[in-house]
ZAGUGU-565717 format. One record per residue: x, y, z of N, C-alpha, C in turn; residue number from 1; residue in three letters. Coordinates in steps of 0.05 Angstrom, whole numbers, plus 32768, in hexadecimal, padded with zeros to 4 digits. Layout:
! ZAGUGU-565717
PT  n_u  n_v  n_w ca_u ca_v ca_w  c_u  c_v  c_w pos code
PT    X    Y    Z    X    Y    Z    X    Y    Z NUM  Ala
...
***
This chain:
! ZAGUGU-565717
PT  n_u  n_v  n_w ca_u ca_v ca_w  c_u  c_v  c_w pos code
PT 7EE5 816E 8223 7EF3 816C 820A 7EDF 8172 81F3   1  Unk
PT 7EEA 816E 81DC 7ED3 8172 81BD 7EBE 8166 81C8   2  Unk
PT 7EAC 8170 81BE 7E88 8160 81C2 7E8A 814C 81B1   3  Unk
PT 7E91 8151 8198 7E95 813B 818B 7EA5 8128 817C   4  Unk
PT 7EB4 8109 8197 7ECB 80FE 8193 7ED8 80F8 817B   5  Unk
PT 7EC0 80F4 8162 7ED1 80ED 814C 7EDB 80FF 8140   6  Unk
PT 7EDC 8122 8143 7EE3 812C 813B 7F0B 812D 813D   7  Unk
PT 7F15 8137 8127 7F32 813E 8121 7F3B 8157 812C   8  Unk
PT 7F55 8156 812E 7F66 816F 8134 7F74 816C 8118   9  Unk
PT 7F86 8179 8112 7F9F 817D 8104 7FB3 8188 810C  10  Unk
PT 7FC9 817D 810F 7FE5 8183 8113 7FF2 817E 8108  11  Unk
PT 8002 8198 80FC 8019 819E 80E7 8035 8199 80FD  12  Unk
PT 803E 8186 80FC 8060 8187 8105 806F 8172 80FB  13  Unk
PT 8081 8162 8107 809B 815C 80F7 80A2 814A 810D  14  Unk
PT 80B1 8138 810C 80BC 811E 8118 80D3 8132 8128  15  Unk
PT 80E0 812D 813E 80F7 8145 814F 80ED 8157 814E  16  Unk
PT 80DB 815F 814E 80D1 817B 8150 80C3 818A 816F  17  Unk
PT 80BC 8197 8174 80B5 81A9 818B 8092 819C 818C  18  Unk
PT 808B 8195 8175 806B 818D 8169 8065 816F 8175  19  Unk
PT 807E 8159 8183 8076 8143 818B 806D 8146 81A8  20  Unk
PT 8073 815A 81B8 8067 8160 81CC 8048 815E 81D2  21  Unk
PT 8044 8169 81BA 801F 8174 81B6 8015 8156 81A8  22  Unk
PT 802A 8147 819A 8022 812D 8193 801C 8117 81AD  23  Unk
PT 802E 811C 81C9 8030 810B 81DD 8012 8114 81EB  24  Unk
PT 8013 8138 81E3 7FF5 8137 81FF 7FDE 812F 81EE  25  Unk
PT 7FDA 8132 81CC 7FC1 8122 81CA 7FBF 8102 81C2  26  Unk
PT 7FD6 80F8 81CD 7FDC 80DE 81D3 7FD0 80D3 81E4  27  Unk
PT 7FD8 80EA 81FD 7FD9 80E1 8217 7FB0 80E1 8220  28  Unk
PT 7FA9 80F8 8208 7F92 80FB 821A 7F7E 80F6 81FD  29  Unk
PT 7F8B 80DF 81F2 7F73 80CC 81D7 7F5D 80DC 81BE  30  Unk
PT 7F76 80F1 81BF 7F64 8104 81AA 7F68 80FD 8192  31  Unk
PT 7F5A 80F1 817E 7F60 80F5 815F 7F69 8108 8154  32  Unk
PT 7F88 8108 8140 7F93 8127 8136 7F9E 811A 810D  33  Unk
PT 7F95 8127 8108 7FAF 811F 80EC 7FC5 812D 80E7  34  Unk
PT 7FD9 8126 80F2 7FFB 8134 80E6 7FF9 8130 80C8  35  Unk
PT 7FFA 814D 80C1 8009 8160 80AA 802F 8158 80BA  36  Unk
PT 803D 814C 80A4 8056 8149 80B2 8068 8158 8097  37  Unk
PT 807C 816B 80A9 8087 8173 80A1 809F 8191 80A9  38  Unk
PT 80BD 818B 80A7 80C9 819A 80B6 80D4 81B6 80AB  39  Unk
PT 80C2 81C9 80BE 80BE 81E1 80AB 80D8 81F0 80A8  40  Unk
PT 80EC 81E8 80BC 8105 81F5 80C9 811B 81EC 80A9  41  Unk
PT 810E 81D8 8096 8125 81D4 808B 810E 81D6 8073  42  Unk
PT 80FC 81CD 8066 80F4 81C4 8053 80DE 81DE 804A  43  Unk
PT 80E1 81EB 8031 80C6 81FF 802D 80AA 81F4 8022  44  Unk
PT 80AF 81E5 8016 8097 81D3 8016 8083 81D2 802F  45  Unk
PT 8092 81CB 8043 8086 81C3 8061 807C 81E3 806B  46  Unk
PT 808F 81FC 806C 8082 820F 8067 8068 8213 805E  47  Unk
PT 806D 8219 803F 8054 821F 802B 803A 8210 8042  48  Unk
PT 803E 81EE 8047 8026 81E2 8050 8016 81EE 8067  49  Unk
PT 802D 81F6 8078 8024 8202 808E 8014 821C 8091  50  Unk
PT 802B 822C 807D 801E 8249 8076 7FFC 8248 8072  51  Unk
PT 7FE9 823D 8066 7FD2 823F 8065 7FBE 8237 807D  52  Unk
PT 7FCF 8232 809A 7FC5 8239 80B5 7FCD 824E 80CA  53  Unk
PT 7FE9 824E 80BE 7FF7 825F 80D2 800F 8270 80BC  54  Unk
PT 800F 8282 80BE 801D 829B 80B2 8036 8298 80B6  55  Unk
PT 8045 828B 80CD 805F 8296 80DD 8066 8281 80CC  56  Unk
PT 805C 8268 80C5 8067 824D 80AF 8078 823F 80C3  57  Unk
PT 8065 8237 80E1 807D 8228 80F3 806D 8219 8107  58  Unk
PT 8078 8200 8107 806E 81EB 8116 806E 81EA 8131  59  Unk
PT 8062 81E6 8145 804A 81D1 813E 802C 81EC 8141  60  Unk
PT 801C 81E6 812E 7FFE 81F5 8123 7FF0 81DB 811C  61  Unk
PT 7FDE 81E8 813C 7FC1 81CF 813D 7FAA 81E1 8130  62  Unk
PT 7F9B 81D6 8120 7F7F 81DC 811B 7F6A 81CC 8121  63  Unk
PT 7F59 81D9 8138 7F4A 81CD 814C 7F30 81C6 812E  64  Unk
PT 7F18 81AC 813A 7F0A 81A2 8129 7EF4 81B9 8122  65  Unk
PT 7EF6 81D2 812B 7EDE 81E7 8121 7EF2 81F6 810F  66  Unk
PT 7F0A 81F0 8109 7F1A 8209 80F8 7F25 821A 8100  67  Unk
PT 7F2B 821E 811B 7F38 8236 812B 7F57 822D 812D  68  Unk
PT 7F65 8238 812E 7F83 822F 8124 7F9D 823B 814B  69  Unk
PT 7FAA 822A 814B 7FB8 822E 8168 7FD6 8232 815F  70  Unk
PT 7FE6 823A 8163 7FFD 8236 8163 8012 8244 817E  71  Unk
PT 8022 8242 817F 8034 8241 819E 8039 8228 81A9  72  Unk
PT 8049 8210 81AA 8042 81FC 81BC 8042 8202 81D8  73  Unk
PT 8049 8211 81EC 8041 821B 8200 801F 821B 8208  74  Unk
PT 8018 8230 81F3 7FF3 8233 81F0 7FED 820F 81F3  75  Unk
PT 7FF0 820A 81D8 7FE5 81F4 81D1 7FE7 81D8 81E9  76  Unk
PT 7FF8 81D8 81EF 7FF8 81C1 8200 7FE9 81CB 8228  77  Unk
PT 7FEA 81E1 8226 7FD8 81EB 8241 7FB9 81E9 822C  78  Unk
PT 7FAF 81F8 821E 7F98 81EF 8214 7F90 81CB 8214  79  Unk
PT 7F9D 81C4 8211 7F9A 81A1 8209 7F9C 8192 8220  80  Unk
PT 7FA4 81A4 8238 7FA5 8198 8258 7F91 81A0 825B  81  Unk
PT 7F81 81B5 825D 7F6D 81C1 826A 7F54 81B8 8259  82  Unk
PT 7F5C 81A5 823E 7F43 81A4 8238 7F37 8187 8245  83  Unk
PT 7F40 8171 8251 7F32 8161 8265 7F49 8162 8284  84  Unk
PT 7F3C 8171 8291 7F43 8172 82B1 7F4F 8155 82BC  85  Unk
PT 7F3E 813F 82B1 7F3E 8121 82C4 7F58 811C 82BF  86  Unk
PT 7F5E 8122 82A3 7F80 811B 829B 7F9C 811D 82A8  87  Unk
PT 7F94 8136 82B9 7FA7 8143 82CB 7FC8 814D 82BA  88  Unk
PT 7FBA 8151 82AD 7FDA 815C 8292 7FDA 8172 8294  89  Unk
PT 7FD0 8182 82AC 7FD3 819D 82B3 7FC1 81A2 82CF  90  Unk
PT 7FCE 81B3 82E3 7FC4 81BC 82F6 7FB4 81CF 82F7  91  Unk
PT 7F93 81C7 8303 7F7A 81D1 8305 7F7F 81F4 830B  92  Unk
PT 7F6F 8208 8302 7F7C 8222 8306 7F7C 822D 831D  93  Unk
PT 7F69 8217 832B 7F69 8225 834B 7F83 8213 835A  94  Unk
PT 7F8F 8202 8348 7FA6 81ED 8363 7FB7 820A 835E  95  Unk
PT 7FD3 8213 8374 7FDE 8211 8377 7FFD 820C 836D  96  Unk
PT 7FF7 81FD 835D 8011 81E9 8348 8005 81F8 8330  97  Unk
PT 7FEE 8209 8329 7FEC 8213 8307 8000 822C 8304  98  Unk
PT 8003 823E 831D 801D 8250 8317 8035 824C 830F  99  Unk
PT 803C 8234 8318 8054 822C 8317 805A 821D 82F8 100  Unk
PT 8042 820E 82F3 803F 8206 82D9 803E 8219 82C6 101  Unk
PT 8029 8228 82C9 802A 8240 82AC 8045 824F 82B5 102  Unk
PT 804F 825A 82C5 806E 8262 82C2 8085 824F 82B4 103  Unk
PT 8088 8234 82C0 809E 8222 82AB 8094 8220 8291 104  Unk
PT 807A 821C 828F 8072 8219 826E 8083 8230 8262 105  Unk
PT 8075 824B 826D 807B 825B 8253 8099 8263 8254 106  Unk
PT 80AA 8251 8277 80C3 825A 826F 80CF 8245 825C 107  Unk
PT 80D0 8235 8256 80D4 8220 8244 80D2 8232 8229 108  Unk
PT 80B8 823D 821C 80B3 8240 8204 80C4 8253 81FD 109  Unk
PT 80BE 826A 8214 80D0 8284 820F 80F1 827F 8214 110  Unk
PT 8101 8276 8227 811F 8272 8226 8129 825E 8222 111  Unk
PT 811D 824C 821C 812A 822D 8209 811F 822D 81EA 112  Unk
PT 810A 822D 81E7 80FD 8219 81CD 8104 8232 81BF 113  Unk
PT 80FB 8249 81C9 8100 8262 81AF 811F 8268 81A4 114  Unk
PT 812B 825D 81B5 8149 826A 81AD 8150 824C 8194 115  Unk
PT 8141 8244 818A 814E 822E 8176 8149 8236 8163 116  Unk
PT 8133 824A 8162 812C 825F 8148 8140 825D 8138 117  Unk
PT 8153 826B 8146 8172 8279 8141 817A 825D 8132 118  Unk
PT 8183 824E 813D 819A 8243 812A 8195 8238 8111 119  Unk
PT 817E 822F 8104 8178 822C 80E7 817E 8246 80D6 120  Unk
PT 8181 8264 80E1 8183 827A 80CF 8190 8285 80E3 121  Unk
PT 81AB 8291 80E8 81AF 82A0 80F8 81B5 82BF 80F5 122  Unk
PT 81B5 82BE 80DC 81AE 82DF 80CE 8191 82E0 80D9 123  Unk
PT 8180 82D3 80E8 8165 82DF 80F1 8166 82EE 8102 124  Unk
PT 8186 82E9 8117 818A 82FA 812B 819A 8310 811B 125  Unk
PT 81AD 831B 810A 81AF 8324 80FA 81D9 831E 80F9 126  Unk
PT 81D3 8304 8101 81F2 82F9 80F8 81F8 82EF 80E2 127  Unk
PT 820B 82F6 80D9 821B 82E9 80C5 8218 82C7 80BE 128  Unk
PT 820E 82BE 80AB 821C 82A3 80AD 8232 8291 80B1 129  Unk
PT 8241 82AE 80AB 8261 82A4 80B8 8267 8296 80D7 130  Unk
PT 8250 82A8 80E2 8255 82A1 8103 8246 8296 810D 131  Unk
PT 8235 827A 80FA 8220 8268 8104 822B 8259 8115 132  Unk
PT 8242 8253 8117 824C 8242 8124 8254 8243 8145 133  Unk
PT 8258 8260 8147 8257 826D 815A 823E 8277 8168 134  Unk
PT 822D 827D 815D 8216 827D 8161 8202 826F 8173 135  Unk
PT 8208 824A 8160 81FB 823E 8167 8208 8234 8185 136  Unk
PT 822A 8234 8183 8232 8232 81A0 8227 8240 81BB 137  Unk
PT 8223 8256 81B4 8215 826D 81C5 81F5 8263 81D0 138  Unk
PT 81EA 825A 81BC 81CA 8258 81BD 81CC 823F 81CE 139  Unk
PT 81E0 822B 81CF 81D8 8210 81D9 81E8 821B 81F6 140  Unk
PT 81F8 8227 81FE 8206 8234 8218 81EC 823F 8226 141  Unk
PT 81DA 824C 820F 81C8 8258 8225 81B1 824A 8228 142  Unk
PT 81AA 8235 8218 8197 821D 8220 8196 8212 8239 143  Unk
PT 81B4 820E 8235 81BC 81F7 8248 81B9 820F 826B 144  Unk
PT 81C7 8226 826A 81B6 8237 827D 81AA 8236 828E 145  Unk
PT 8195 8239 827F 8173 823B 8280 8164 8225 8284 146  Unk
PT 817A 820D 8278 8165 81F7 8289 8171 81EE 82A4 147  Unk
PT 818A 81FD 82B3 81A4 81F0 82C8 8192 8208 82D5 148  Unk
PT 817C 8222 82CE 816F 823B 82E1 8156 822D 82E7 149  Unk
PT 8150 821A 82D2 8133 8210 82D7 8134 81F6 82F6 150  Unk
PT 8145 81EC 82E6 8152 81D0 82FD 814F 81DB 8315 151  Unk
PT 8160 81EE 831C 8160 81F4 8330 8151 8203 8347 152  Unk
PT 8138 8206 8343 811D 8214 8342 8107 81FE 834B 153  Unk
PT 810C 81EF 8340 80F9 81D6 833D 8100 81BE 8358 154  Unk
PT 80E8 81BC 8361 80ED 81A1 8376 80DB 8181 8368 155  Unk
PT 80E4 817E 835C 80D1 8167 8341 80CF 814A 8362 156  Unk
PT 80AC 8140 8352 80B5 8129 8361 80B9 810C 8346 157  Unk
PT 809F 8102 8349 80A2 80FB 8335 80A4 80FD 831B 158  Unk
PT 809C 811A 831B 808F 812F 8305 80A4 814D 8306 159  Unk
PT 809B 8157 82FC 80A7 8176 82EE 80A6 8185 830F 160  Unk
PT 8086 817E 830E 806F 818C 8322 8069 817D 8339 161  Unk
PT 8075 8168 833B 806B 8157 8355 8066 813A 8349 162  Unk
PT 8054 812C 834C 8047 810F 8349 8038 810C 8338 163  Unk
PT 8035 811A 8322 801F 8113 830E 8032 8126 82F9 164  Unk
PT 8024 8111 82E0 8034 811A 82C1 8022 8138 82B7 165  Unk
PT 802F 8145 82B3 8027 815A 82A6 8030 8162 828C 166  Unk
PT 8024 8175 8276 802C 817B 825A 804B 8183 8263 167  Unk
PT 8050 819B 827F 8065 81A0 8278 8078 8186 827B 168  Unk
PT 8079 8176 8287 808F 8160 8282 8085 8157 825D 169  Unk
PT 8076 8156 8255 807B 814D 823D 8089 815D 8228 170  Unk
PT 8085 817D 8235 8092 818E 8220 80B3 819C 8229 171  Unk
PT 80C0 818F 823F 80DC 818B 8242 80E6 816D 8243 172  Unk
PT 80D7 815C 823B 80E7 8143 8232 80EB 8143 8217 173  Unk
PT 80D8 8152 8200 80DE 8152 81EA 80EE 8172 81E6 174  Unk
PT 80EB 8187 81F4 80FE 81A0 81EB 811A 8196 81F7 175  Unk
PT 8122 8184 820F 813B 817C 8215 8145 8168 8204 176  Unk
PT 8137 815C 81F0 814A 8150 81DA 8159 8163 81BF 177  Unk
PT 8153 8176 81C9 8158 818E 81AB 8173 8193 81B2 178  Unk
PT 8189 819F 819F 81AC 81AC 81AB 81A1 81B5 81C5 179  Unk
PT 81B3 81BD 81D8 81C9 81AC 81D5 81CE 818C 81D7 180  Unk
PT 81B5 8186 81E0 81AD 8168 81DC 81AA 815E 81F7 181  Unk
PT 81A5 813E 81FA 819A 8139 8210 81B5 8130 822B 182  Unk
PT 81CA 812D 821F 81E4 812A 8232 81E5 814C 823E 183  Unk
PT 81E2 815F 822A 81EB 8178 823F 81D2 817D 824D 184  Unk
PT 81B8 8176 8247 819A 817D 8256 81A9 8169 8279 185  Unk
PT 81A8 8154 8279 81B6 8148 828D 81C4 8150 8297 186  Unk
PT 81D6 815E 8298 81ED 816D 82A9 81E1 8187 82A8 187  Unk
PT 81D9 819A 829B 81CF 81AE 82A7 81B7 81A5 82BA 188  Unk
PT 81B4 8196 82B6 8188 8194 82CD 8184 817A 82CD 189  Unk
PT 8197 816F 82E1 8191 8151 82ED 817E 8150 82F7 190  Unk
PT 816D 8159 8307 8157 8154 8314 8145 8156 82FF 191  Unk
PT 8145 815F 82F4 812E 8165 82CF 8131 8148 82C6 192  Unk
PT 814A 8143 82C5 8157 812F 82AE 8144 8112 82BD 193  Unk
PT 814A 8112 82D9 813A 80FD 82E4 8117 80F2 82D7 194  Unk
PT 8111 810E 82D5 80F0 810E 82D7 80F3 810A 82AB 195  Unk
PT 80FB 810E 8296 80FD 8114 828C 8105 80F3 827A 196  Unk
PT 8119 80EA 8284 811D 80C9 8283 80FD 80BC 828B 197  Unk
PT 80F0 80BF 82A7 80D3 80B6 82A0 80CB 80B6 8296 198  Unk
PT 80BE 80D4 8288 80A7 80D3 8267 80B6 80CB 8259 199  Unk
PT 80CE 80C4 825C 80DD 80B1 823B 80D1 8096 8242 200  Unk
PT 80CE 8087 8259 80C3 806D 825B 80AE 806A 825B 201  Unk
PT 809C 8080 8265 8086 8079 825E 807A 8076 8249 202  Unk
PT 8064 8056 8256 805C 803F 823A 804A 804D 8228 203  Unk
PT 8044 805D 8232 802A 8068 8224 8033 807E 820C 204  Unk
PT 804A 8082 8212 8050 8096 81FA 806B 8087 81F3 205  Unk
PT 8073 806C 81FC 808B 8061 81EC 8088 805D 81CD 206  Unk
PT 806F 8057 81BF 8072 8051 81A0 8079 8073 8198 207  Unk
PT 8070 8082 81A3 806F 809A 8194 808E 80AD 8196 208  Unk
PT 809C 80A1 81AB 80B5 80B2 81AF 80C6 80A0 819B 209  Unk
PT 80C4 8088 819F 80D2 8073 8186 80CD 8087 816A 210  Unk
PT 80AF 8087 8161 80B0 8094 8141 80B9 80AD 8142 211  Unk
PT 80B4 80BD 8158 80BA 80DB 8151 80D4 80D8 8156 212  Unk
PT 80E9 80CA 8166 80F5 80DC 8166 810D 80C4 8162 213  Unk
PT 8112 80B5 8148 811E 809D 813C 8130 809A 814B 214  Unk
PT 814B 80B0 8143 8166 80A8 8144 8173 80B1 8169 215  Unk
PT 815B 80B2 8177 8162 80B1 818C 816A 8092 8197 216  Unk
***
């Protein structure tokens, strides 16, 4: 990890956001960070703040303690596994289980988390606002999908990956609370839903799922 522990991270994200994920793994693995909080999807303010790390003006953007700046939660949370091995919040590059892991990570980022883009602006896809509504029906049809393609793919034991917690269970317990929400995540990908109810109980990140994520 850092040579030197008292050093800070910074992370720019927002309470429900995609950014409590990266909050659970330097939870999990006792890193000092200061949240910049703020939700860029609604507020320009929160923008503007961000913009002077990251250009795209979108959460979650870590800036590591030398000034080098991360953004992707995908990246970021495999960086933050790999940076202490003992942790086991990611599979060693020679196991076996890391193909399988860097494949669900980045399918997660790429056919779940990215399609939420869309529904704060859906003239981004180049729809009408008239047909947000329709839209957003579509986007949560194909969430729900993609996580009923992932389910089914997966032999979870106690885990995503087998018997030990990994980032990716931390980063589909918090992208499966997003629309269509956590009743349709459950019926599309029961066997997910199983492993997914765990990192909700677990003690070690119970204060932090309480603040981030209130009105659950």
């Amino acid at each position: 990890m850092f040579g030197d522990h008292t050093l800070t991270l910074t992370l720019y994200g927002a309470e429900a956001s995609g950014a409590v994920a990266v909050e659970a793994a330097l939870t999990l693995l006792g890193l000092r960070y200061q949240l910049i909080e703020g939700a860029t999807w609604a507020e320009e303010a929160a923008r503007d703040r961000v913009a002077t790390s990251n250009p795209m003006r979108q959460i979650p953007t870590l800036v590591l303690p030398d000034g080098e700046v991360m953004t992707e939660s995908a990246a970021i949370l495999i960086y933050l596994a790999d940076l202490d091995p003992a942790a086991g919040l990611a599979p060693a590059p020679n196991d076996p289980k890391r193909r399988q892991f860097l494949r669900w990570m980045l399918y997660v980022s790429s056919a779940v988390y990215a399609l939420h883009w869309i529904k704060p602006d859906v003239k981004r896809i180049g729809a009408p606002e008239a047909s947000r509504d329709a839209v957003v029906e579509a986007v949560h049809e194909r969430i729900a999908f993609c996580w009923a393609t992932m389910d089914a793919q997966l032999s979870p034991g106690d885990y995503l990956l087998g018997d030990e917690l990994t980032v990716l269970d931390l980063y589909v317990a918090v992208v499966s609370r997003f629309g269509p929400w956590r009743e349709r995540f459950e019926e599309a990908a029961p066997r997910m839903a199983a492993v997914v109810h765990r990192v909700d109980n677990d003690p070690r990140l119970a204060a932090l799922w309480r603040d981030r994520f209130p009105e659950d």
